[in-house]
N, C-alpha and C positions, 0 to 999 in steps of 0.2 A: 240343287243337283251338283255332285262333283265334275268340275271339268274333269276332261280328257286329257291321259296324261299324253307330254311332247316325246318325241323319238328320245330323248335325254334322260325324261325321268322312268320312261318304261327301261330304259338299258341299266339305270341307277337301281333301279327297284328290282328288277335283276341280280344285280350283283349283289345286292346285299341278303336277298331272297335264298342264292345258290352259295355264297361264301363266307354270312356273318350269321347269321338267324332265320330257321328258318319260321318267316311269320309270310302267308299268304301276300305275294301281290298287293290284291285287291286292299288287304288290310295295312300295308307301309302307304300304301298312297291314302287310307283316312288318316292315318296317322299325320302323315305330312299334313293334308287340308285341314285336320285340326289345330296343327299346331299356328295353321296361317289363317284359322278365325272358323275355319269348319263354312257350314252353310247350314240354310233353316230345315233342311230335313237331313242332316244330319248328325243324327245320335248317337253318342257317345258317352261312355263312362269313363272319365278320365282317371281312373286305377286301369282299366282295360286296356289304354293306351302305355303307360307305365309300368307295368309290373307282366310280368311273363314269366313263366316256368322255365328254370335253367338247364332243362333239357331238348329245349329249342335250340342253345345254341349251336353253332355249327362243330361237327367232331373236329372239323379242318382248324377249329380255335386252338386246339389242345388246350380244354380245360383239364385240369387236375381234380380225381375224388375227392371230396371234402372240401372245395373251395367255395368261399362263401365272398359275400357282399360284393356281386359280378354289374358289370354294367356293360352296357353296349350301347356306344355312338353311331346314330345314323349321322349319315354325311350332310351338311347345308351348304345353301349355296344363295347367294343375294345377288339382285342385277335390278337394279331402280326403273331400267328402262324397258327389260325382261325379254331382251335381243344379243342373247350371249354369241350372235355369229359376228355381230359389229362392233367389239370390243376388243381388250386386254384383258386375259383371262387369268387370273393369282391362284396358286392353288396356296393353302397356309397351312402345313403339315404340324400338329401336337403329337403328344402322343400317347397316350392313352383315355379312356373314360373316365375318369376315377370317381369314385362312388362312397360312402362312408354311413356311419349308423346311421346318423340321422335323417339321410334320405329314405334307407327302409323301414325306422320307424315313422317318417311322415305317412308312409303309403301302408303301413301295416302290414310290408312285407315280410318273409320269412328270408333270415340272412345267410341259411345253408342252401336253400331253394329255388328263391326265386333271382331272375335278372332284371335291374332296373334300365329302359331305355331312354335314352336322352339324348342330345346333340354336343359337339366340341363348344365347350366352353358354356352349354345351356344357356344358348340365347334363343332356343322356344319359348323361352320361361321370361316373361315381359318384366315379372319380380327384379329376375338374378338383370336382365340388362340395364331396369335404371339400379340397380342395387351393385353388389357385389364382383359383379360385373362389363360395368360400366365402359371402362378403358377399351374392354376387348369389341363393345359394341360399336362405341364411335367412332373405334378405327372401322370396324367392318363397313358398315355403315356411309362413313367417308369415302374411303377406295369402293364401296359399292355406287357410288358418285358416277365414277367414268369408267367402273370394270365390271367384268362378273369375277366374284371371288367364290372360290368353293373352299369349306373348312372339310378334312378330317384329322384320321391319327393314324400314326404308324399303324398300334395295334389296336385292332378293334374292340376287345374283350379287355376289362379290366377285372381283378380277384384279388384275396387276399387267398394263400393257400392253403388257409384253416383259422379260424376267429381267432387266434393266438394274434395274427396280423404282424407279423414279423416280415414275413415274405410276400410283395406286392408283384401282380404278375409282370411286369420290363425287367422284373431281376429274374422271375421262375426262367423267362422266355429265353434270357441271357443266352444260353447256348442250347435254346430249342427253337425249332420253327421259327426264327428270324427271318432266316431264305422266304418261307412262305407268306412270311406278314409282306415281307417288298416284293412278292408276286402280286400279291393283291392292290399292292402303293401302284404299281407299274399298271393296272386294269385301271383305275382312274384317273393315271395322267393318261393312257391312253384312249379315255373317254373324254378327259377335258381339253387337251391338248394346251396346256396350259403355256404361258407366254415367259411365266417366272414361277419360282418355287420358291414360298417363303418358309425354313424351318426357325417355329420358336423355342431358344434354347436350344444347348450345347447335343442332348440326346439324342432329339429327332433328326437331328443333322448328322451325326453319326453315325445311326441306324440308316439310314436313306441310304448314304455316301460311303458306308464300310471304311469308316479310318475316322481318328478322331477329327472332331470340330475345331476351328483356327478358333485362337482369343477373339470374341466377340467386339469386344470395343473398338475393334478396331476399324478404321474406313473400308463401308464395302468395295471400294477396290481393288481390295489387297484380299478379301474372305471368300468374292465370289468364287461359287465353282460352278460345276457343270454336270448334271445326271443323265446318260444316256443307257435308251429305253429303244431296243428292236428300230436301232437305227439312226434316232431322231437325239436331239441333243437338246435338255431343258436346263437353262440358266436357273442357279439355286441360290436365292440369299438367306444368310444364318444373319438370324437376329438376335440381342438379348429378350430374352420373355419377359413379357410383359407383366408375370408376374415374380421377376428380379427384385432384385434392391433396387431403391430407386439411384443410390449413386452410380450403380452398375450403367442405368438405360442412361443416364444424363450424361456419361462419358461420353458413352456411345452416340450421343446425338451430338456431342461435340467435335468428337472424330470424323460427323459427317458435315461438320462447319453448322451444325444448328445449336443455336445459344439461347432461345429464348423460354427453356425451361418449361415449354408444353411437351410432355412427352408424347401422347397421341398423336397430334400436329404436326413431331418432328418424322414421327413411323411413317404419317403419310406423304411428309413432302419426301422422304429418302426414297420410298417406295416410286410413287409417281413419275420422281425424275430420275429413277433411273429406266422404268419405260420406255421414257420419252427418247429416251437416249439408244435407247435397244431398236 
């Protein structure tokens, strides 16, 4: 039997229900319990889970006619101890889905048609976590050690704006609906209430903060900044992405006095203590 969802995920399953896609309630929360192991009565066709008609998506996306190979990130969120009231809460901002042929030919999708769903950085996908994915897991993973961390993205809807694939949607979006993408950023810090905001890469930290992003490598004490939302004021660290060059992040963990060339290791100890400090 599926649990009962908490006042958190009924309000997430919401949002995403009335702002990103509209797919039933009832059907993000299997979707979620599938992707965390499901239960013995429940059935699922995991294309049914993945693949969706692109005319689900929300109009409030402003998709464009004729965009093809669309994706949509629902939000995760990891807490080992699964008591996100007694913690340090991270929110880690990307920024978009992105999506490519060979995801819709895995699923036998159609690439004018349909929308493929997934998570930031698909760590539903146990594959891509020990696989291709790896880095992003064990950070998560680690800070989900002593935090509850929530991943999304700027923009929720990823496209190309016709299989020419020329124009990827963060550049369509450039000077459309940006206002509305950080209406929607601001409905889930203001669900999370998060403790820190981490943007990866120079983008998402842009887009959040309106003015460009400082040189990364540099010591977070010199990068933080500060996003305030209906009042409240969230501390924001810009980090190099983790999928940079690697000479990029190893600066960067040098800038933050770490030298011993783990870079995962270094994200968490910079992260942690600056918590600790906060």
């Amino acid at each position: 039997m599926i649990c009962p969802e908490t006042k958190f995920e009924n309000e997430l399953f919401s949002f995403i229900n009335e702002n990103v896609i509209d797919v039933p309630k009832k059907k993000i929360s299997e979707i979620y319990s599938f992707w965390r192991g499901g239960s013995p009565d429940l059935k699922i066709d995991p294309k049914e889970v993945y693949v969706q008609n692109k005319s689900s998506i929300s109009l409030s996306q402003g998709v464009p006619d004729g965009a093809c190979f669309l994706g949509v990130d629902f939000p995760t969120w990891f807490d080992k101890s699964n008591n996100q009231n007694n913690k340090k809460k991270i929110i880690i901002l990307g920024i978009d889905p992105l999506r490519n042929k060979a995801v819709f030919d895995h699923w036998k999708a159609i690439y004018a048609e349909d929308v493929i769903i997934g998570t930031p950085y698909a760590l539903h996908d146990l594959k891509m976590r020990d696989g291709r994915q790896k880095n992003y897991w064990t950070l998560i993973e680690t800070l989900s050690e002593d935090n509850f961390v929530y991943l999304t993205d700027i923009y929720k809807t990823f496209f190309y704006t016709d299989q020419s694939k020329r124009t990827r949607s963060y550049i369509y979006y450039e000077n459309k609906l940006i206002a509305h993408h950080i209406e929607l950023v601001k409905k889930e810090i203001k669900l999370i209430k998060p403790d820190l905001i981490i943007t990866f890469g120079r983008i998402s930290f842009a887009k959040l903060m309106g003015k460009s992003a400082p040189k990364l490598v540099h010591n977070i004490e010199k990068t933080t900044a500060v996003f305030e939302s209906e009042g409240e004021k969230y501390p924001v660290l810009p980090m190099v992405h983790l999928s940079a060059w690697k000479k990029n992040k190893l600066d960067f963990l040098r800038e933050n006095g770490i030298t011993d060339g783990d870079i995962v290791r270094g994200y968490c100890q910079i992260v942690n203590s600056y918590l600790k400090k906060s």
